[in-house]
N, C-alpha and C positions, 0 to 999 in steps of 0.2 A: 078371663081377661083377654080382648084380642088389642094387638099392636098392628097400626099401620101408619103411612105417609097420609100425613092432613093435608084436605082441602081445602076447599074455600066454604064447603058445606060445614066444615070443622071449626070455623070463623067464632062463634059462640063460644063454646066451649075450649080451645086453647087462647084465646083473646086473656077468658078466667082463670087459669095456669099461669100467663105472663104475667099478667098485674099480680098474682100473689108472688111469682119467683121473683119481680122487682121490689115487692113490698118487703121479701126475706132476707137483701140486700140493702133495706132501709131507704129505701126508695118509695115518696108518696103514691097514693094509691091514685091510679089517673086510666081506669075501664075504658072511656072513649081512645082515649091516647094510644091504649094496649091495640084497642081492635084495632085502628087508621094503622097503626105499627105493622101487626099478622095480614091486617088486611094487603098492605102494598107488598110484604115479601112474596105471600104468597101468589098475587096478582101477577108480581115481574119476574117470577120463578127467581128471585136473587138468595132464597135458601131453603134446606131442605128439611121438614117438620115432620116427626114422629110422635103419635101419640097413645098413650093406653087409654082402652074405656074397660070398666069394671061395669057390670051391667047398664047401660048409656049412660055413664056417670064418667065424665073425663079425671081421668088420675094420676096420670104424670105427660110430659113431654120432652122433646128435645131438639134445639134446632142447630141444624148443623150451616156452615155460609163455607162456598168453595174458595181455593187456592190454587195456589200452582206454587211446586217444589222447581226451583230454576235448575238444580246442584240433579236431580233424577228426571227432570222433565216432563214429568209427571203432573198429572191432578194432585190437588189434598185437601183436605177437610177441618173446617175447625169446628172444633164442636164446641160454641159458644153458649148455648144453655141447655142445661135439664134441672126438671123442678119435679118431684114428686109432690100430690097434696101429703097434706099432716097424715090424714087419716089412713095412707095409703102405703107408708112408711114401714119397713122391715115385712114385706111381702113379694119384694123380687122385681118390682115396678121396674127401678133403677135399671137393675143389671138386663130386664128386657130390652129397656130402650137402647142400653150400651150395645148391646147384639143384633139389635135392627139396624142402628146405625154401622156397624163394622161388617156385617151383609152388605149393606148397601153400597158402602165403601169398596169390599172388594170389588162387586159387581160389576165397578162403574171404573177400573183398573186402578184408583187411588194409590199410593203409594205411602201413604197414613193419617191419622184422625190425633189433630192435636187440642189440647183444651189447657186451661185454667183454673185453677178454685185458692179461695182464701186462703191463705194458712193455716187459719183456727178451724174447718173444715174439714175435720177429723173425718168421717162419718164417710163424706165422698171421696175424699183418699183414698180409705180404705175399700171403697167400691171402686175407684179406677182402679189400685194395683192389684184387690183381686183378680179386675179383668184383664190383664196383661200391660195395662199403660205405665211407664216406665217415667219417673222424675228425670225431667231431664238436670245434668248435673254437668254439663257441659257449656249450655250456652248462656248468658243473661238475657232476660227482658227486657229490653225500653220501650217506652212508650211519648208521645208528645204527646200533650193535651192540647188542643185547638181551638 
C-alpha cells in the first residue's frame, strides 16, 4: 500500500472515497457534487488530501483544512475527514493516513491536528486515541448553522 498527498490527477479516485464517506454520514449519494467539491479544494490549495492506493485501487483518504491557533500563534490543522472503503477496513489504512497527516503537520511547524467523530463512533475513537489524540474534556463545541 503506498500513502501520499492527492492531486489533481487523484481527482477520480478520492472524488469516489468522498461520496461514500458522505453516503456513511447519511448523506445522499451526489458523485458529480463530490468531484466539483475535491476538484476546487484541490485546485485553490484550500486543503490538504492524503490517500492510500492498494494496488491502483484507492482505499482510504484524509482531508486535513488549515487554521491558525491565536493563544500559540501557530498553524493548525483540522482534520475534517478520513474514510477507509469497507473492504479496506482492519488493515492499518486508518492509522497510515493518521501518520501522514501528523508528518506533515510537524513539517509544516503546526502546533496540532484537531478533529471530530460521532459519538456512536466507537471504531474511530479507538483509532484516534490509540494514536495519541486526546478527548478534549475542557472546552465545548458550538457551532451555528447558516
Amino acid at each position: 500500500m503506498e500513502t501520499y498527498q492527492a492531486t489533481i490527477e487523484d481527482l477520480e479516485g478520492v472524488s469516489n472515497l468522498f461520496n461514500s464517506y458522505r453516503m456513511f454520514y447519511e448523506q445522499p449519494s451526489d458523485l458529480e457534487g463530490a468531484k466539483k467539491y475535491i476538484k476546487e479544494r484541490l485546485e485553490n490549495k484550500e486543503s490538504v488530501i492524503f490517500v492510500v492506493k492498494n494496488n491502483q485501487k484507492y482505499v482510504g483518504f484524509t482531508q486535513l483544512y488549515p487554521t491558525f491557533s491565536s493563544i500559540s500563534m501557530k498553524r493548525a490543522w483540522i482534520l475534517n475527514d478520513l474514510f477507509v472503503d469497507l473492504e479496506a477496513r482492519k488493515q492499518g489504512v486508518g492509522e497510515m493516513l493518521l501518520h501522514k497527516a501528523k508528518d506533515f503537520a510537524i513539517a509544516a511547524g503546526a502546533k496540532s491536528i484537531a478533529l471530530e467523530t460521532a459519538p456512536d463512533n466507537d471504531a474511530a475513537q479507538k483509532l484516534y486515541e490509540k494514536n495519541g489524540y486526546v478527548r478534549d474534556t475542557e472546552f465545548y463545541h458550538y457551532e451555528l448553522t447558516v
